[in-house]
Biotite code that builds the C-alpha atoms (Angstrom):
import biotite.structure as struc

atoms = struc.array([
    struc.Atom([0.000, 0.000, 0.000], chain_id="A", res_id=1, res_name="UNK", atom_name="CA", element="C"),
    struc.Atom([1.279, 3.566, -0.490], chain_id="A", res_id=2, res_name="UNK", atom_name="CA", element="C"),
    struc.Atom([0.719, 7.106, 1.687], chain_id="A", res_id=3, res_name="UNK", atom_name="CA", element="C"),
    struc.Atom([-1.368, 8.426, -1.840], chain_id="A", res_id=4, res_name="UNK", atom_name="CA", element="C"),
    struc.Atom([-3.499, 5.870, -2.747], chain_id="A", res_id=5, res_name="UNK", atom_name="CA", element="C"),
    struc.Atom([-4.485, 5.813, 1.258], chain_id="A", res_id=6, res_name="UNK", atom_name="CA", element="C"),
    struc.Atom([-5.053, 9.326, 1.601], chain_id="A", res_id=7, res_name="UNK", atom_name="CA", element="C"),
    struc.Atom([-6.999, 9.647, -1.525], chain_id="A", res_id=8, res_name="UNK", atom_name="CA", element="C"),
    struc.Atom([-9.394, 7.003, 0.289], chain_id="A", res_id=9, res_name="UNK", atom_name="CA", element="C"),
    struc.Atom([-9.619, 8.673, 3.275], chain_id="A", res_id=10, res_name="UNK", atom_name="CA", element="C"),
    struc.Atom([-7.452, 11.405, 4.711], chain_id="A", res_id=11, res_name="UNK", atom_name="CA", element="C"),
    struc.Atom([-8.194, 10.736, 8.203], chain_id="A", res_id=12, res_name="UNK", atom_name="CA", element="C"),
    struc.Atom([-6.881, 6.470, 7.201], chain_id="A", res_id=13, res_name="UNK", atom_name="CA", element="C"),
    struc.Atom([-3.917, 8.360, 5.433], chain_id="A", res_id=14, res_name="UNK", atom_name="CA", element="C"),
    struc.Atom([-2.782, 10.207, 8.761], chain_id="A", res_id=15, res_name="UNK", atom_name="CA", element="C"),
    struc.Atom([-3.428, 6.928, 10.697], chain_id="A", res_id=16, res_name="UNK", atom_name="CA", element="C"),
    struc.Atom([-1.291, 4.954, 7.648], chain_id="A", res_id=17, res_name="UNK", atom_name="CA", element="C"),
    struc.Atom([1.365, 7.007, 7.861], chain_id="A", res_id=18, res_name="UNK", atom_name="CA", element="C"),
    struc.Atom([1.523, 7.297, 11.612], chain_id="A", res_id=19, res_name="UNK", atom_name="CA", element="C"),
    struc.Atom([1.569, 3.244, 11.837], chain_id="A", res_id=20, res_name="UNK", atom_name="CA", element="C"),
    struc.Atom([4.280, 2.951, 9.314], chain_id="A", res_id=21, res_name="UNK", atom_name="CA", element="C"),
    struc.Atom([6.856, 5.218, 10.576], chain_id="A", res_id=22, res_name="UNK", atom_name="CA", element="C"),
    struc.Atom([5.637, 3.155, 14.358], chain_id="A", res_id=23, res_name="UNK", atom_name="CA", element="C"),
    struc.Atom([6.867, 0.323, 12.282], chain_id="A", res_id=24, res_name="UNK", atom_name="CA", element="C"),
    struc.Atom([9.701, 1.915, 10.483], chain_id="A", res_id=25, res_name="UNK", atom_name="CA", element="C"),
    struc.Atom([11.058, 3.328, 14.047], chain_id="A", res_id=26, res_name="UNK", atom_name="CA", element="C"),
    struc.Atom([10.578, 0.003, 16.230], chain_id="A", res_id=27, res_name="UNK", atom_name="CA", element="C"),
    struc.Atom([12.418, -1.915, 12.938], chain_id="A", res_id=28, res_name="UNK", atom_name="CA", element="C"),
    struc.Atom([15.245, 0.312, 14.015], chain_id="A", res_id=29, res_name="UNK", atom_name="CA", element="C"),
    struc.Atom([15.322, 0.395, 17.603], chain_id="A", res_id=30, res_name="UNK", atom_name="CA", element="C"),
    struc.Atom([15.322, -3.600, 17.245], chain_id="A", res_id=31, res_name="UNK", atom_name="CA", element="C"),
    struc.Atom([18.382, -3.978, 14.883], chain_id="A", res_id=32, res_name="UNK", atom_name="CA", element="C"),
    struc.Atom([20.242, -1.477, 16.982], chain_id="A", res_id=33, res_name="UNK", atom_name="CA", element="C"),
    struc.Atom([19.616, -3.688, 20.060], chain_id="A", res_id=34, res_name="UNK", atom_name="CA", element="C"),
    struc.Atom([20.714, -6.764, 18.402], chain_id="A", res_id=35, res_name="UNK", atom_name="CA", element="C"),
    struc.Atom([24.061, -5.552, 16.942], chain_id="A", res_id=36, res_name="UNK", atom_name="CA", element="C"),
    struc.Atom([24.423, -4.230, 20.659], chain_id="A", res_id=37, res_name="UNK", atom_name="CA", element="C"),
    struc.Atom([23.462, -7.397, 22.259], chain_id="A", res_id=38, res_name="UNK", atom_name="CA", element="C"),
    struc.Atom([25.992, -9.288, 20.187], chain_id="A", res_id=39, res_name="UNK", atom_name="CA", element="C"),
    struc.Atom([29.059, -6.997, 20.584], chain_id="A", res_id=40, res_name="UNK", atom_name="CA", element="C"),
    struc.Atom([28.064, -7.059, 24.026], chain_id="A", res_id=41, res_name="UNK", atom_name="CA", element="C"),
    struc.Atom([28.165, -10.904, 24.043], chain_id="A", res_id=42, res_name="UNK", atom_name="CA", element="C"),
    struc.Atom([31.570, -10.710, 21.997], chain_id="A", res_id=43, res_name="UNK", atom_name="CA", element="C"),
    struc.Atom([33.107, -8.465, 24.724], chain_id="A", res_id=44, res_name="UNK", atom_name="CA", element="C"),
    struc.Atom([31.961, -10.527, 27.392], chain_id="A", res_id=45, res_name="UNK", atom_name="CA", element="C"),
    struc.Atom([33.813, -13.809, 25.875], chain_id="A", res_id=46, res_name="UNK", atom_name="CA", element="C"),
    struc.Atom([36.582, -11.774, 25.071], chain_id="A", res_id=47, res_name="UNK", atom_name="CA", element="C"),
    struc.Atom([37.252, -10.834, 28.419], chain_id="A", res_id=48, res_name="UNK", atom_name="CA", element="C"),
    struc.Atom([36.380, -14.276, 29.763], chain_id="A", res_id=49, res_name="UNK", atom_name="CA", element="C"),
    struc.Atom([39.114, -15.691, 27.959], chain_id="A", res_id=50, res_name="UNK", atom_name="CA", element="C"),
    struc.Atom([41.665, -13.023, 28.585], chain_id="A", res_id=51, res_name="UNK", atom_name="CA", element="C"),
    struc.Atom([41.143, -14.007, 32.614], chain_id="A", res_id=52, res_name="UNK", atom_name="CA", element="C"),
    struc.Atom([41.895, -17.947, 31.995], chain_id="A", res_id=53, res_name="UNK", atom_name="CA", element="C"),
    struc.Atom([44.297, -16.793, 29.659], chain_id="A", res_id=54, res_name="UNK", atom_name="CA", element="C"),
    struc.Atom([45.835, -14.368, 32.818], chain_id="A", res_id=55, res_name="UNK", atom_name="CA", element="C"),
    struc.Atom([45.045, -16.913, 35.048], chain_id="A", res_id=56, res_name="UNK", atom_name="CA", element="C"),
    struc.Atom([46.543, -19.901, 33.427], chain_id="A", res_id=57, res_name="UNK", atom_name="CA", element="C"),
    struc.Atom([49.822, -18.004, 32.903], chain_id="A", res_id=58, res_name="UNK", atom_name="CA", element="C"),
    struc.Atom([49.651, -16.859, 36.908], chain_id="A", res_id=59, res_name="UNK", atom_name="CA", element="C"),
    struc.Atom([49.702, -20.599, 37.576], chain_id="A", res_id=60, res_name="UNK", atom_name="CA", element="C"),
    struc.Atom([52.482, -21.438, 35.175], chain_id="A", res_id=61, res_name="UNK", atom_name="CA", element="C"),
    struc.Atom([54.378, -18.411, 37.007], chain_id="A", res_id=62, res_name="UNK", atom_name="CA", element="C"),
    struc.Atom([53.934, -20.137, 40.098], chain_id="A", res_id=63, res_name="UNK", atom_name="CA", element="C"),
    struc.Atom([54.839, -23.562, 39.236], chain_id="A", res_id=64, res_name="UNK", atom_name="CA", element="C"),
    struc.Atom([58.365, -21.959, 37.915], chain_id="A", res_id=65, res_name="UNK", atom_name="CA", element="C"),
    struc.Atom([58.911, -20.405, 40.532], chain_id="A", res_id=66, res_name="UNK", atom_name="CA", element="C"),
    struc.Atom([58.087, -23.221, 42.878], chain_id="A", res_id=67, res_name="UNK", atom_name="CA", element="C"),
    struc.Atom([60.560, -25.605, 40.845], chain_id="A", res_id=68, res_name="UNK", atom_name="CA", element="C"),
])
């Protein structure tokens, strides 16, 4: 459907059309910004997981050196 052939119908339908579809058009955005958030979030978050076994891992390896 288009804005024209809605407000040639009915204006009042046209304002309500166009109202809905930039509703739509905004919450499309909103949602895909969330998501790509949500992921590099995630990404971080395993990132920094395995830079603290990584830090931990050498710690121990440190200690057993020094031990020997």
């Amino acid at each position: 459907m288009e804005q024209e052939n809605v407000d040639t119908y009915n204006p009042t339908f046209g304002k309500i059309f166009k109202w809905l579809r930039l509703a739509i058009d905004t919450r499309k955005v909103d949602i895909t910004t969330r998501k790509a958030m949500s992921k590099k979030a995630r990404e971080n978050r395993e990132s920094l997981i395995q830079q603290s076994s990584d830090r931990d891992e050498a710690r121990a390896k440190m200690i057993e050196e020094t031990e020997e």
